[in-house]
N, C-alpha and C positions, 0 to 999 in steps of 0.2 A: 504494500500500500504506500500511495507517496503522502510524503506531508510539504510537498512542494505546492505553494498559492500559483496559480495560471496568472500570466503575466501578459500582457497585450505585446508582442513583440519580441516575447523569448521565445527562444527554440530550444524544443523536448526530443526525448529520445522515448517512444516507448519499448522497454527492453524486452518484454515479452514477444512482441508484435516484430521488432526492429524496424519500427518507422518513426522518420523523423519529419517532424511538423513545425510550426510555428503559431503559437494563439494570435488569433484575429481580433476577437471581439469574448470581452465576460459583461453577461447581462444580470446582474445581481437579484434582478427583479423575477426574472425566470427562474434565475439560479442554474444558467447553462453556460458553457464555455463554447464559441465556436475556435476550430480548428481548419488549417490546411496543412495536407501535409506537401511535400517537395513536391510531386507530380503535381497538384492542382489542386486532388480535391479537398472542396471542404465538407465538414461535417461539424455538428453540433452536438454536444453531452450534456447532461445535466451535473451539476457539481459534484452531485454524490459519488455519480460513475469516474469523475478527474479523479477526487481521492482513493478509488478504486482501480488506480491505474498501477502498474511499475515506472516509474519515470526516473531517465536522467536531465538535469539542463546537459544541451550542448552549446555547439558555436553555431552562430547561423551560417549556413553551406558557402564556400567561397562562389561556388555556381549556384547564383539566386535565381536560375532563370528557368531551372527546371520545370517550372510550373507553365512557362512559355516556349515547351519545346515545339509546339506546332508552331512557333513565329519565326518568320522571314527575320536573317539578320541583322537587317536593316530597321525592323521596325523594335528595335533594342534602343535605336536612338546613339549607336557605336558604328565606327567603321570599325570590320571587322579584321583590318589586318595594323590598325594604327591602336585600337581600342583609347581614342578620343573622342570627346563627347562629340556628337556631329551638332550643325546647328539647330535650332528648337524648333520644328515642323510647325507647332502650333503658334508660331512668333507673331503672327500673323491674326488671330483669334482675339487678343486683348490689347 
């Protein structure tokens, strides 16, 4: 059982499962935590089920983009062989 509190922004390991996610969103009022994990998806628990987890904290993944593997290189916002921010698409928008 963890006694780790769900964080908006960390990243867990479930060590049973070995998937590693990131907390999105804790609704206190619900009493559920949503989750994504690396691949994309997300899913939502109810609190009780968090402290009924095995959890480690980890590091957030150096490849954050796992979640956007069906994305064109380009729409990363990186030249992909400079890895420089390109300029802002939406520059244009505001």
């Amino acid at each position: 059982m963890s006694d780790l509190d769900p964080i908006v922004g960390n990243w867990y390991k479930n060590v049973e499962e070995e998937k590693e996610f990131e907390v999105v969103a804790v609704d206190e009022d619900a009493q559920t935590v949503a989750i994504q994990y690396f691949e994309g998806e997300v899913e939502e628990i109810d609190l009780d089920s968090w402290y009924e987890l095995v959890l480690e904290p980890i590091e957030a993944p150096e490849d954050w983009s796992g979640a956007y593997d069906q994305m064109e290189p380009d729409d990363l916002g990186y030249d992909t062989t400079s890895n420089e921010k390109k300029e802002d698409p939406l520059k244009d928008l505001y």
